[in-house]
VOKEKOL-170598 format. One line per 3 residues: number of its first residue (from 1); for each residue x, y, z of N, C-alpha, C, CB. Coordinates in steps of 0.02 Angstrom, whole numbers, plus 50000, padded with zeros to 5 digits. Each point is the difference from the previous one (the first is absolute). Glycine has a CB too. Layout:
# residues N
NUM = X/Y/Z/X/Y/Z/X/Y/Z/X/Y/Z | ...
This chain:
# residues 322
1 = 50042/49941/50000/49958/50059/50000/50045/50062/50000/49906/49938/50062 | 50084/50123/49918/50024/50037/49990/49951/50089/50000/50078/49879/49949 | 49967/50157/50039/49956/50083/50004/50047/50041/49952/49952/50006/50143
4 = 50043/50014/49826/50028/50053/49968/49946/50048/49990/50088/49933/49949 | 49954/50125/50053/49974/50075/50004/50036/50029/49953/49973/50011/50113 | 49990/50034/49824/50026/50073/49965/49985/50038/49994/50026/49974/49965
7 = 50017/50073/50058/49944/50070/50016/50037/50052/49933/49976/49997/50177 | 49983/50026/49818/50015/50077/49947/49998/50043/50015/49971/49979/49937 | 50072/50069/50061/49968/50082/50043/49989/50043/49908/50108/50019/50171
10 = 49817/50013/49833/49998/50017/49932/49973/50080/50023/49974/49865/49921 | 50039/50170/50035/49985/50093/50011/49949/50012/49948/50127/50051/50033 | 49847/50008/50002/49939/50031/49966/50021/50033/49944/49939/50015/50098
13 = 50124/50004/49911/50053/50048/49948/50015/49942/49963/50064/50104/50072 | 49983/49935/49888/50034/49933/49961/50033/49944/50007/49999/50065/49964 | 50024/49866/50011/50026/49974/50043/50085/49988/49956/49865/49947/50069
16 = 50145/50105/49884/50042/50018/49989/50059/50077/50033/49916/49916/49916 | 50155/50085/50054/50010/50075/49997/49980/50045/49944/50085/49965/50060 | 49889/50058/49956/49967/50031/49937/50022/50097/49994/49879/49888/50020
19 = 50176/50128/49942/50042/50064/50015/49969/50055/49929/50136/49921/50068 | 49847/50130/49947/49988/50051/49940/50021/50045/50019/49919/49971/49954 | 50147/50026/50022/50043/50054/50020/49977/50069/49954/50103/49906/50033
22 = 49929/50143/49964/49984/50073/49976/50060/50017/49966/49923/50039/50092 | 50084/49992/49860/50048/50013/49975/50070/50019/50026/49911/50014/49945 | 50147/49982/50054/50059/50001/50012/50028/50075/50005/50001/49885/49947
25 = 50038/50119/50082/50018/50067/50010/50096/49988/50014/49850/50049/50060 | 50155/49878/49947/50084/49996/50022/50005/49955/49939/50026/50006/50149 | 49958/49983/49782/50014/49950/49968/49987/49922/50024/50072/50092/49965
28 = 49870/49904/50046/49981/49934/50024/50000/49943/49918/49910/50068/50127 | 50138/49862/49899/49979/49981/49943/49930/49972/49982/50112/49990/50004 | 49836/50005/50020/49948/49973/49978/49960/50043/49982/50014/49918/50053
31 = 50004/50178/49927/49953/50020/49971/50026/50051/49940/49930/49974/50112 | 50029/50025/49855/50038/50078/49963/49957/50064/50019/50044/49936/49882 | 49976/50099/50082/49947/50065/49983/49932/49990/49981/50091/50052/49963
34 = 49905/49921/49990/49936/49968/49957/49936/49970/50042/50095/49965/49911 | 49956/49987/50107/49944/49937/50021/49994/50000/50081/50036/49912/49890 | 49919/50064/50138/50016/49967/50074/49991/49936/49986/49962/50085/50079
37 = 50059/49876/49977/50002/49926/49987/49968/49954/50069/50117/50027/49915 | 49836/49931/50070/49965/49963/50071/50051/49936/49985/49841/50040/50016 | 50174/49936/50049/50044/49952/50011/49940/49947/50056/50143/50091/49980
40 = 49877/49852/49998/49944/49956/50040/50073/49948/50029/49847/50001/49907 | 50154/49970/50160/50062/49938/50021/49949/49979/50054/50147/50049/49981 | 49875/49899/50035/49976/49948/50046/50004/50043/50084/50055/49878/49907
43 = 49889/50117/50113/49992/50030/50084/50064/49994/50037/49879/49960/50012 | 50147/50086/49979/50080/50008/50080/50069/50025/49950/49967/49854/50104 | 50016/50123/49821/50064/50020/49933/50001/50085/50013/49965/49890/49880
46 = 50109/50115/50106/50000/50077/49972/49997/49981/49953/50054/50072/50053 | 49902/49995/49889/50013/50003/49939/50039/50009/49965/49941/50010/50019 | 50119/50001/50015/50058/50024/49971/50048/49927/49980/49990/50129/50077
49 = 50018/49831/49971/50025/49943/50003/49980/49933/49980/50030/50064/50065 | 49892/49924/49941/49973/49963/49990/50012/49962/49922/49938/50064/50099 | 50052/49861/49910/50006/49968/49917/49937/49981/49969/50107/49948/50026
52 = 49858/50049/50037/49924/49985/49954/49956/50075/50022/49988/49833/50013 | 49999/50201/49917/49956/50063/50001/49980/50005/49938/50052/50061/50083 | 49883/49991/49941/49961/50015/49908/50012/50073/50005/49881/49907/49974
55 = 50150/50105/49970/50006/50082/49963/49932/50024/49969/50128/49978/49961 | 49835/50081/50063/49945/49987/49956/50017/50111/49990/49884/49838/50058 | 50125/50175/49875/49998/50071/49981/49949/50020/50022/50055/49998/49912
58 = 49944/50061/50120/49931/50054/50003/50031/50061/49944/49952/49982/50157 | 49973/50037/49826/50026/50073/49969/50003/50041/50048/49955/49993/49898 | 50084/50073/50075/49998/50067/50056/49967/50026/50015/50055/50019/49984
61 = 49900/49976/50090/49961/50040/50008/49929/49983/50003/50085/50055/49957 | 49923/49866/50014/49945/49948/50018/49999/49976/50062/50003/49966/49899 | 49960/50056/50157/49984/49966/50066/49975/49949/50004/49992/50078/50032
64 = 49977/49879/49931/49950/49978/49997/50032/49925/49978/49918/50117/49979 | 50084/49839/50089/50030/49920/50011/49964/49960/49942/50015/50000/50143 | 50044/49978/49810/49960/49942/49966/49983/49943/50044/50056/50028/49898
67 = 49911/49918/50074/49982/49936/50032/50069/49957/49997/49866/50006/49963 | 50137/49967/50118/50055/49968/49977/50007/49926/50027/50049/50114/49990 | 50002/49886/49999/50022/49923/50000/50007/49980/50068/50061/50004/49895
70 = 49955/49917/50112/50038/49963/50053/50051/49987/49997/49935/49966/50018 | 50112/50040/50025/50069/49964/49988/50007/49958/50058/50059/50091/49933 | 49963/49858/50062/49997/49951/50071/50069/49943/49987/49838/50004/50019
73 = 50198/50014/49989/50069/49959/50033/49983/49928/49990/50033/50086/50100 | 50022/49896/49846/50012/49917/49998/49913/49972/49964/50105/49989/50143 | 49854/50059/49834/49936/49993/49935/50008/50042/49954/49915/49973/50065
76 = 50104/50077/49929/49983/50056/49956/49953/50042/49993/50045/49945/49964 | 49955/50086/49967/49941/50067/50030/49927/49947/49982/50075/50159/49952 | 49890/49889/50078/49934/49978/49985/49927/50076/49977/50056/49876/50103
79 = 49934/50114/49834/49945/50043/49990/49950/50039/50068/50006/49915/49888 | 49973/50142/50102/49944/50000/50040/49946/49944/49974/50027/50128/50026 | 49953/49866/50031/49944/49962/50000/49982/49916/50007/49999/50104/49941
82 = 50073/49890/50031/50024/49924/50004/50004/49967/50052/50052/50022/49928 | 49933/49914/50091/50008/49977/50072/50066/49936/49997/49847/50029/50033 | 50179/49957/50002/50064/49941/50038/49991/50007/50050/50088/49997/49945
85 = 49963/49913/50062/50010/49964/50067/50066/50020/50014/49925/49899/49986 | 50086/50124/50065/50061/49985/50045/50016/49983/50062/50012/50053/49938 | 50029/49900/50071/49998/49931/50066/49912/49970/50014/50123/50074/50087
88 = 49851/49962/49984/49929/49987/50007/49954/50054/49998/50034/49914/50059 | 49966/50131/49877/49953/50055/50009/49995/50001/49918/50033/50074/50129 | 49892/49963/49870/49993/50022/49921/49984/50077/49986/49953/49881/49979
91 = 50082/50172/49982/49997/50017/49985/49972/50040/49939/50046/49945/50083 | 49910/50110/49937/50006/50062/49936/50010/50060/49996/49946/49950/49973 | 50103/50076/49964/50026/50044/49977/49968/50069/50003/50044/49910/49944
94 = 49951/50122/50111/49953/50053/49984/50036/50085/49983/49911/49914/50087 | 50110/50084/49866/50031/50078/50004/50068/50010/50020/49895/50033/50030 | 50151/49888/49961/50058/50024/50056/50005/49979/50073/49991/50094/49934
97 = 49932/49880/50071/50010/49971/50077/49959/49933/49986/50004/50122/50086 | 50038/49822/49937/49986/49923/50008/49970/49988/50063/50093/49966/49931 | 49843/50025/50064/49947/49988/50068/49991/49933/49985/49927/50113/50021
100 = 50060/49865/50042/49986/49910/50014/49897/50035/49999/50155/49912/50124 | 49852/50009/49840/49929/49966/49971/49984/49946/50012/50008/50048/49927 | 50037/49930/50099/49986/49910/50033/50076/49997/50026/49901/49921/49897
103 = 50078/50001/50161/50043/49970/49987/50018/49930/49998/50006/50092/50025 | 50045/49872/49940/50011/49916/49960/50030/49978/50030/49999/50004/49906 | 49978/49919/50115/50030/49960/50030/50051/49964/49958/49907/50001/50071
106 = 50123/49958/49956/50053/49958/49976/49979/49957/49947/50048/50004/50105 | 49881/49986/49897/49985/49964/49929/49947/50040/49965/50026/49881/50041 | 49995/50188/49960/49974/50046/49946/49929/50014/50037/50067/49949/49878
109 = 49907/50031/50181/49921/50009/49996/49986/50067/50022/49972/49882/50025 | 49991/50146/49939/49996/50082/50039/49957/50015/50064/50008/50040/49883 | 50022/50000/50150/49948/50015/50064/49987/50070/50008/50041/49906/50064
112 = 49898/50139/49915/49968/50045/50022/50038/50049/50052/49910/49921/49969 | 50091/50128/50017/50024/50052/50079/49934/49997/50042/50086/50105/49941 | 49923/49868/50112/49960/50004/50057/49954/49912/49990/49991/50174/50004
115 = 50034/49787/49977/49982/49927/49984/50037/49968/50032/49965/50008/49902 | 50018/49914/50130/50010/49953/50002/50000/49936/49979/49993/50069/50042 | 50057/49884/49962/50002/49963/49935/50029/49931/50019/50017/50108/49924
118 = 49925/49840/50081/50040/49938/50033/49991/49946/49936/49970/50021/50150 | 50115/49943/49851/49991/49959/49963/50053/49945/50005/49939/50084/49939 | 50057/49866/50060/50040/49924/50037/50036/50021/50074/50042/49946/49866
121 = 49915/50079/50152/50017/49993/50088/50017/50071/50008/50057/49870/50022 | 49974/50189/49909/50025/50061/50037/49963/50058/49994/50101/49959/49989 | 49881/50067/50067/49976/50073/50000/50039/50036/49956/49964/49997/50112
124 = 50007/50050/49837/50059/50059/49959/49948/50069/50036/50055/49927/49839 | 49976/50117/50159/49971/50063/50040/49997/50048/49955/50043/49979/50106 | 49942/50054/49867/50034/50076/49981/49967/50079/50004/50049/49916/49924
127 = 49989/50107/50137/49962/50047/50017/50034/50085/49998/49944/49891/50067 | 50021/50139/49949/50032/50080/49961/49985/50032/50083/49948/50021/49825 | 50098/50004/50211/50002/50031/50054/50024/50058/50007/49998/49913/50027
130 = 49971/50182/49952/50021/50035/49982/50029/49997/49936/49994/50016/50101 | 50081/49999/49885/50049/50000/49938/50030/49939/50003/50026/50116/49996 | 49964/49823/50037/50032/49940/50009/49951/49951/49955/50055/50029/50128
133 = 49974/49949/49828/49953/49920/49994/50042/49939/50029/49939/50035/49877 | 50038/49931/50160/50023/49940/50024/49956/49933/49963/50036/50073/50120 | 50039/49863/49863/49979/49932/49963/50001/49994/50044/50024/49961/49909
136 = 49947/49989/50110/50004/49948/50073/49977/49930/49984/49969/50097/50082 | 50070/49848/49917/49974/49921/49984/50044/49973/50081/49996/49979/49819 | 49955/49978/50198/49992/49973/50057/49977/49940/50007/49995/50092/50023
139 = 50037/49846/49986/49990/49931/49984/49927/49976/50073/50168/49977/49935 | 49779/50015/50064/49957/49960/50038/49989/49954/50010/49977/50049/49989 | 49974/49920/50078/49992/49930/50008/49935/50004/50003/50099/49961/50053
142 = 49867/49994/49898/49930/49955/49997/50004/49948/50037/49976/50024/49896 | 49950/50009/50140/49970/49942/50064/49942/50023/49970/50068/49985/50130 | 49895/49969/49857/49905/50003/50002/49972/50026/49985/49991/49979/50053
145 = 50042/50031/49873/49985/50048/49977/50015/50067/49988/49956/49930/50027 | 50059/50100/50007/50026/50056/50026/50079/50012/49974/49914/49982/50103 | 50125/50093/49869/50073/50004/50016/50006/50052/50057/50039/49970/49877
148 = 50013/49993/50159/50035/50046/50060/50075/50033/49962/49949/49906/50120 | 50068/50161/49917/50059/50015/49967/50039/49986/50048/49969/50079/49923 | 50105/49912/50069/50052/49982/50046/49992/50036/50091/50082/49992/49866
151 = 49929/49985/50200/49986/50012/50045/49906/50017/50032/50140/50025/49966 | 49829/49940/49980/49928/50036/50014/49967/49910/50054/49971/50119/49835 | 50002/49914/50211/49983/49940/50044/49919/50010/49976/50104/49996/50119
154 = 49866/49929/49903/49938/49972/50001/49985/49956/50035/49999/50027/49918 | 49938/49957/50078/49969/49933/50052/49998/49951/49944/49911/50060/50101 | 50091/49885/49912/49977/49923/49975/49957/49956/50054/50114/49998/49930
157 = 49832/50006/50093/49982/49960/50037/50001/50029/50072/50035/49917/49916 | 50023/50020/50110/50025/50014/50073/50068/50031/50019/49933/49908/50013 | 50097/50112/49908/50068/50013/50002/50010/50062/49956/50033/49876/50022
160 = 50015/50170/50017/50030/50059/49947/50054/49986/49958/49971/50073/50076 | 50000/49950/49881/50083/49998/49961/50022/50061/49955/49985/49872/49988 | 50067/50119/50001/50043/50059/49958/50020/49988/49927/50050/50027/50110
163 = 49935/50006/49862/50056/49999/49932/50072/50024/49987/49902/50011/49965 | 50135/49950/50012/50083/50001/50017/50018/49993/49936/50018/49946/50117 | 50025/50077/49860/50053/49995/49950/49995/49927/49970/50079/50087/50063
166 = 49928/49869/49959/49992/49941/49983/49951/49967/50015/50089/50007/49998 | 49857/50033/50002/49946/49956/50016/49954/50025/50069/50080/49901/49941 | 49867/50035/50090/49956/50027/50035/50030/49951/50077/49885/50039/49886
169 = 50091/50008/50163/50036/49972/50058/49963/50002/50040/50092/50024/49983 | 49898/49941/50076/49948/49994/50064/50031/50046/50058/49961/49866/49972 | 50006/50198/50049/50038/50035/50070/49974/49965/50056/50010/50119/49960
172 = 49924/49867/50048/49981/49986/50034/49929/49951/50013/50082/50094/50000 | 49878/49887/50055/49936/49980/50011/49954/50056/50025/50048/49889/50022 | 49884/50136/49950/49946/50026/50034/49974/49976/50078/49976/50013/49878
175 = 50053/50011/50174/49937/49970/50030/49933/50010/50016/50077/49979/50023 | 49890/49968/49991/49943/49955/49996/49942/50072/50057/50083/49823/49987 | 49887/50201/49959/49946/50046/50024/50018/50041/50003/49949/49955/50044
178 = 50095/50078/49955/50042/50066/50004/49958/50057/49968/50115/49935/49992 | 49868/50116/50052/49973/50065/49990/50027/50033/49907/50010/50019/50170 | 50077/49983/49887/50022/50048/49959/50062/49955/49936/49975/50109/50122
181 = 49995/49838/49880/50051/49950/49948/50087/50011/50012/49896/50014/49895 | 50095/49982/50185/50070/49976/50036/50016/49936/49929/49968/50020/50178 | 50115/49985/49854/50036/49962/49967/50060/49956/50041/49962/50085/49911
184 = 50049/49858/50106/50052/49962/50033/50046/49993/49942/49931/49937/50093 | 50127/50077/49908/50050/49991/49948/50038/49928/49996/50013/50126/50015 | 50009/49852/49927/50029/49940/49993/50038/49960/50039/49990/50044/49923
187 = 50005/49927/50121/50032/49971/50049/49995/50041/50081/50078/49952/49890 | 49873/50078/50112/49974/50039/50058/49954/49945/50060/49991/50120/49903 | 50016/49918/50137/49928/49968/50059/49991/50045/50040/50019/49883/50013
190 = 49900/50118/49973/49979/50054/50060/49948/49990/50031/50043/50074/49951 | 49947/49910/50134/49951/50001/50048/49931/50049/49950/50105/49993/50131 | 49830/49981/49861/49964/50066/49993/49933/49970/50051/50045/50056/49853
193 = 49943/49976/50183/49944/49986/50046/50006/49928/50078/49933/50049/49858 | 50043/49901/50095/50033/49918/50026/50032/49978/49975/49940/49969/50031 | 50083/50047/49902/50026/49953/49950/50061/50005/49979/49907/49995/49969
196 = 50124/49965/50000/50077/49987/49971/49982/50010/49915/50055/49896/50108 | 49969/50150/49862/49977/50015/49931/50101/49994/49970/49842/50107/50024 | 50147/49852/49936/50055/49977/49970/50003/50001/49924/50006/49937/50098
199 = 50053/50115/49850/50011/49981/49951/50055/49971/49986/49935/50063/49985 | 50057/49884/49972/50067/49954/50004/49997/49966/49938/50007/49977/50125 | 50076/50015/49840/50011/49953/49950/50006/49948/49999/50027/50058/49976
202 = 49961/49908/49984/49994/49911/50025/50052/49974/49956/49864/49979/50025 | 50175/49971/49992/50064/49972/49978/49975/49986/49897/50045/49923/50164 | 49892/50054/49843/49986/50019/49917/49988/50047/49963/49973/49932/50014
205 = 50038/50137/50019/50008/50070/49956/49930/50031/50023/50077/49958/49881 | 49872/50015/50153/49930/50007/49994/50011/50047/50083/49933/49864/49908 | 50014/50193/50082/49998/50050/50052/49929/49982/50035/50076/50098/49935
208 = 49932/49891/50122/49947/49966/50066/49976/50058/50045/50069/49882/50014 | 49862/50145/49990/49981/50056/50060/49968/49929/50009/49983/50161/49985 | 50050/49838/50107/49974/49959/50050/49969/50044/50060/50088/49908/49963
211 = 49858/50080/50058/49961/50023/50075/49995/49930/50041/49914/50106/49947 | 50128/49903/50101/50030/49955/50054/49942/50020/50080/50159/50008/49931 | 49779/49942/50055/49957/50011/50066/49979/49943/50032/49959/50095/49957
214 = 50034/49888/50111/49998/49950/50036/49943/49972/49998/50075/50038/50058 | 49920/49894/49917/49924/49970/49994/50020/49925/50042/49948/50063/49858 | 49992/49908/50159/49986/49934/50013/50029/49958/49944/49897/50032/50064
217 = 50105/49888/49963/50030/49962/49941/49951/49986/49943/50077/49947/50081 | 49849/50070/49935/49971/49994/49938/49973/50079/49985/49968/49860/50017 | 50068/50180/49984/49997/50064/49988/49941/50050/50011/50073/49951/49934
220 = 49865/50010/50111/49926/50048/50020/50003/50059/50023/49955/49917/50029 | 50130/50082/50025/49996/50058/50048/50057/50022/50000/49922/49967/50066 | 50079/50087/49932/50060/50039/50004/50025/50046/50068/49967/49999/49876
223 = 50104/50004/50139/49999/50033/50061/50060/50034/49987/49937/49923/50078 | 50060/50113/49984/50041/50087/50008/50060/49972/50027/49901/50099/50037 | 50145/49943/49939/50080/50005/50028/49987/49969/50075/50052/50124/49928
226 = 49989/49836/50104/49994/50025/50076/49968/49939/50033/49983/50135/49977 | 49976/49839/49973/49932/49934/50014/50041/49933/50018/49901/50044/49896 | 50079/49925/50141/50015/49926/50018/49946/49939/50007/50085/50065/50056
229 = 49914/49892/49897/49943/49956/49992/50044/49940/49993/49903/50076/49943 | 50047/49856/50082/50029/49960/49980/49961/49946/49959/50069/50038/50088 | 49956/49921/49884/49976/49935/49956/50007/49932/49980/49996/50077/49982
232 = 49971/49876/50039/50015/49918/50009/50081/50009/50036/49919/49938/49870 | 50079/50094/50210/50039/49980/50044/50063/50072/49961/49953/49829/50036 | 50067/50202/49927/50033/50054/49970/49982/50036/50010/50027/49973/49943
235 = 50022/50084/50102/49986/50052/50016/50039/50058/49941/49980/49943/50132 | 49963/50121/49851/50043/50049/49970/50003/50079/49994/49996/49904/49954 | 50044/50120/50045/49977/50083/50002/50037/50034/49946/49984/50009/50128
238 = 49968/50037/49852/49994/50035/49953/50040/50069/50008/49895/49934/49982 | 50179/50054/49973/50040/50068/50036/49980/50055/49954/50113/49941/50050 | 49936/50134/49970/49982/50057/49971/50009/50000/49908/50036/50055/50132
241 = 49975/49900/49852/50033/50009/49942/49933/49973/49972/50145/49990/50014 | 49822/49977/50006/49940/49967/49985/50007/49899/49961/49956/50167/49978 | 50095/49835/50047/50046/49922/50003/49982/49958/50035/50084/50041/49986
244 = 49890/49895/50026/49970/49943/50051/50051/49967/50025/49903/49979/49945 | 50134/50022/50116/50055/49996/50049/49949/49946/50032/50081/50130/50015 | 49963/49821/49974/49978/49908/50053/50036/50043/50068/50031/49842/49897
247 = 49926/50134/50166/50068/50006/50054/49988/49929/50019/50012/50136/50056 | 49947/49798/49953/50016/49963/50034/49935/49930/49980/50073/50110/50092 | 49926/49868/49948/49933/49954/50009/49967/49986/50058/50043/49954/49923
250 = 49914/50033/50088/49943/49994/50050/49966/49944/50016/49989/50092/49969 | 50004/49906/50094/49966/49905/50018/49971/50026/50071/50110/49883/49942 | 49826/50133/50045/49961/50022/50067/50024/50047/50016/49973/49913/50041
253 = 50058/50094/50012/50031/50043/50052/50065/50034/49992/49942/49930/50063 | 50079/50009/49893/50086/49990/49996/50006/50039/49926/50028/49860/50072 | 50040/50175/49928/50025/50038/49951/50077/49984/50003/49904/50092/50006
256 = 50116/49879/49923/50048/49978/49984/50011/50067/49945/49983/49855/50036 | 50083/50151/49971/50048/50050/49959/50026/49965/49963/50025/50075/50068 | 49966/49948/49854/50025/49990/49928/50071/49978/50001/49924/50090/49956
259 = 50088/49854/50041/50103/49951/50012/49988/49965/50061/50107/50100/49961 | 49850/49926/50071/50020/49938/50088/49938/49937/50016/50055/50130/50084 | 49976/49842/49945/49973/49937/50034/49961/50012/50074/50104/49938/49938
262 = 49835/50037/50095/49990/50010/50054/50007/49912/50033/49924/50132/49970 | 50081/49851/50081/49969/49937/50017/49970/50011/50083/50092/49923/49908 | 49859/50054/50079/49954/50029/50046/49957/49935/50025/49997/50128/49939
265 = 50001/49842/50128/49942/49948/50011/50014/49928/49956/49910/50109/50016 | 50139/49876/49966/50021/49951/49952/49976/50008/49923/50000/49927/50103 | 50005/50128/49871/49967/50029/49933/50052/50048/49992/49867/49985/50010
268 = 50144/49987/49927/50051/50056/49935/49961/50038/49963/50084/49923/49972 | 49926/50144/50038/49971/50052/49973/50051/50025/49931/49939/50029/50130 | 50056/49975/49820/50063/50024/49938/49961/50061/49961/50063/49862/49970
271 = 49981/50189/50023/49970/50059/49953/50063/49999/49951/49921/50087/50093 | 50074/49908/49839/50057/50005/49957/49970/50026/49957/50069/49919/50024 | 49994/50090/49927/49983/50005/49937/50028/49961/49942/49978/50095/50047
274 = 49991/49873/49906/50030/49960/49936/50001/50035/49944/49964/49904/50038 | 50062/50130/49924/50006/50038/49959/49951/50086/50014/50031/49866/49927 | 49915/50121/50012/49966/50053/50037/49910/49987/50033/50093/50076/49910
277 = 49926/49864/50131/49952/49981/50038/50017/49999/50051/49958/49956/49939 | 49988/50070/50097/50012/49977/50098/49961/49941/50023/50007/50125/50039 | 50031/49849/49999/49976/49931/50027/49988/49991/50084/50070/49954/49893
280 = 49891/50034/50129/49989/49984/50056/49967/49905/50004/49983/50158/50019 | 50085/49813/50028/49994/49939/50018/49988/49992/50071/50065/49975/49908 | 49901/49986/50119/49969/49965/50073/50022/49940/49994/49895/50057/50020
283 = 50124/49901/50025/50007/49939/50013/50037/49985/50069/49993/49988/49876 | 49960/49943/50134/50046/49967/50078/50059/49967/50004/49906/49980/50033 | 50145/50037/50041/50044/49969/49987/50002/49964/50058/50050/50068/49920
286 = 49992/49878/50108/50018/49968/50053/50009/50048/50044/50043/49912/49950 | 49930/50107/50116/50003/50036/50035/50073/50021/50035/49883/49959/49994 | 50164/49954/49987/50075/50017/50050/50019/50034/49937/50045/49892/50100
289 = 49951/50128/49855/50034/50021/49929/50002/50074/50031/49949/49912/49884 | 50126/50117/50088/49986/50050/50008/49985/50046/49912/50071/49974/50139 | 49923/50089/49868/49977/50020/49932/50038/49991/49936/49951/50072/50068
292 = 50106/49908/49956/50044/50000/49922/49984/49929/50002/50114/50097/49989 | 49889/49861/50050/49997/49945/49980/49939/49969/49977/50084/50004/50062 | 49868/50045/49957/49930/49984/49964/49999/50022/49939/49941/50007/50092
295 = 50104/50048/49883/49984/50038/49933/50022/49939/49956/50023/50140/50027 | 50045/49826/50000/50046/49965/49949/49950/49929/50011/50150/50067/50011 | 49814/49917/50040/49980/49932/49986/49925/50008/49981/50089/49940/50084
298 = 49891/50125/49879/49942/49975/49972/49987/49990/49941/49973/50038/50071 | 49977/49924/49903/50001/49987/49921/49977/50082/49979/49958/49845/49991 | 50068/50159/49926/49987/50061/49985/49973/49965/49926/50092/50094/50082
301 = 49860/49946/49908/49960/49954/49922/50037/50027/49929/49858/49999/50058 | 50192/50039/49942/50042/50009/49916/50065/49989/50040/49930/50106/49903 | 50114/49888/50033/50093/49979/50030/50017/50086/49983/50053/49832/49945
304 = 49921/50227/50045/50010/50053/49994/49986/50025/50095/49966/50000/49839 | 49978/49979/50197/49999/50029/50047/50030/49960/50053/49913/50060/49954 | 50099/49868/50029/50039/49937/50045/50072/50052/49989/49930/49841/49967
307 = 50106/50173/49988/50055/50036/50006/49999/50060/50060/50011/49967/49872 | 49950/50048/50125/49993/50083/50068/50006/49964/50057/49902/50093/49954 | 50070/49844/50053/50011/49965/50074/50069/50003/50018/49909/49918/49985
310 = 50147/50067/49963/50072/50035/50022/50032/50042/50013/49996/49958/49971 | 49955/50079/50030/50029/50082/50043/49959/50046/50029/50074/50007/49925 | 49915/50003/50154/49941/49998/50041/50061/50059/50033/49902/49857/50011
313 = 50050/50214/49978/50007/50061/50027/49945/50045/50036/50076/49985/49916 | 49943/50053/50113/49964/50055/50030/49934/49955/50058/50029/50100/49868 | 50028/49851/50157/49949/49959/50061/49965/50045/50052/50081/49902/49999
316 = 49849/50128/50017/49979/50057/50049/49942/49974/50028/50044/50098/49940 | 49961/49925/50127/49947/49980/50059/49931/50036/49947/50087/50013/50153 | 49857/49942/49868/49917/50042/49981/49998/50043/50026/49933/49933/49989
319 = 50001/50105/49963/49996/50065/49980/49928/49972/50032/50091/50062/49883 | 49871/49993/50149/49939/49998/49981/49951/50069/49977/50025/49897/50075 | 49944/50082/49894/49956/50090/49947/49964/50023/50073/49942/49957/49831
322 = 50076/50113/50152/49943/50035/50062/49956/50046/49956/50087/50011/50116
């Protein structure tokens, strides 16, 4: 993608030097007695020096400007009235002064003063600001229709995005009800009310607005930061972030903490975890047993959790819930 800009600075006067001198009085060579002489050179030339100029005779005493020509550097002259291209502007010849009439893009297409002009993706501009005409082509991005010009943001949905030089880019996620079409930016998180509002990229290129709120395991009820409920013997609370934090498990009275063992009354109490499940196990042991030796001598129903029986931590007296 790209931008190029050409600007012209063009005058109400001529856009040549345009010299009518008066007759000589020190022996000037460009005049005699007879004649006066109009000298036409390219805007900024002296006439004296200059290599490209038009000689045009006046008679003596004739005030009165013929019609004249163009002269324009690296084209040649050009009639009144005649029109040319040069670089991205078009020209006509009016009297000596070359005024823009359009201006041409790179593949000749003309654009209007005060027009816009889209065509395979690029904005062309061309506009007249005071004595200035400005080209302006400006490469865009199509979404939905629609062209955006480079840096111009929009909505898609649930997501903003931008137009970039190379294309279209995601800044951010909308969030969800938003008055004033707040925005969480790409890899942001922000508390809004109860909730955990998350925009995030996903290892497959794909952009995720997540709302992170505490529900039951079959999702009926939802609860506030702060909440502690429990379920089939799992206890859990709902932190500020709006994240579901296990702390433990539950058996009547008794509250076992998430890694430890209780043994209580000849009964093994277990709160673990196996990947990303929590487990709560009960079972009896020989009363002379003490707790490790009940952990290691009980049957365990997978050879995934028979393995944990070999390493028995965070042994702690009962808890009971008040």
């Amino acid at each position: 993608m790209f931008l190029f800009i050409f600007i012209l600075f063009y005058f109400l006067f001529s856009s040549f030097g345009l010299n009518i001198p008066s007759a000589s009085q020190d022996g000037n060579d460009f005049f005699d007695d007879e004649n006066e002489l109009l000298i036409l050179v390219p805007k900024g030339e002296d006439p004296r020096t200059a290599k490209n100029k038009i000689i045009i005779p006046q008679a003596k005493g004739n005030h009165r400007l013929a019609v004249l020509p163009c002269l324009i550097t690296g084209l040649g002259i050009f009639e009144h009235g005649r029109t040319f291209t040069k670089e991205n502007f078009h020209y006509n010849c009016k009297n000596g002064t070359a005024e823009v009439i359009a201006c041409v893009a790179d593949d000749m297409s003309v654009i209007q003063i005060g027009r816009t002009f889209l065509k395979d993706g690029i904005r062309h501009r061309c506009e007249v600001n005071g004595q200035t005409v400005t080209y302006e082509q400006k490469s865009t991005c199509y979404e939905n229709g629609i062209h955006y010009d480079i840096g111009e943001k929009f909505r898609n949905g649930s997501f903003q995005l931008i137009c970039k030089e190379n294309g279209v880019a995601v800044l951010g996620c909308f969030i969800l009800n938003s008055t004033n079409d707040a925005v969480i930016l790409l890899g942001e998180t922000r508390i809004v009310g109860d909730r955990r509002h998350s925009c995030e990229l996903t290892e497959n290129g794909k952009i995720r607005y997540i709302i992170n709120c505490c529900r039951n395991s079959n999702g009926t009820i939802e609860y506030k930061p702060g909440h502690v409920w429990t379920e089939k013997h799992i206890r859990y609370q709902c932190n500020r972030e709006g994240i579901v934090k296990v702390l433990g498990c539950v058996d009547g009275g008794l509250f076992i903490e998430l890694g430890h063992d209780v043994l209580m009354g000849g009964t093994v109490h277990r709160c673990y975890r196996v990947n990303n499940t929590t487990i709560y196990h009960r079972f009896q042991c020989d009363k002379n047993f003490s707790l490790t030796e009940c952990v290691h001598a009980n049957f365990l129903p997978t050879e995934e959790l028979r393995r944990e029986r070999n390493v028995v931590n965070n042994i702690v007296e009962p808890k009971t819930i008040k």
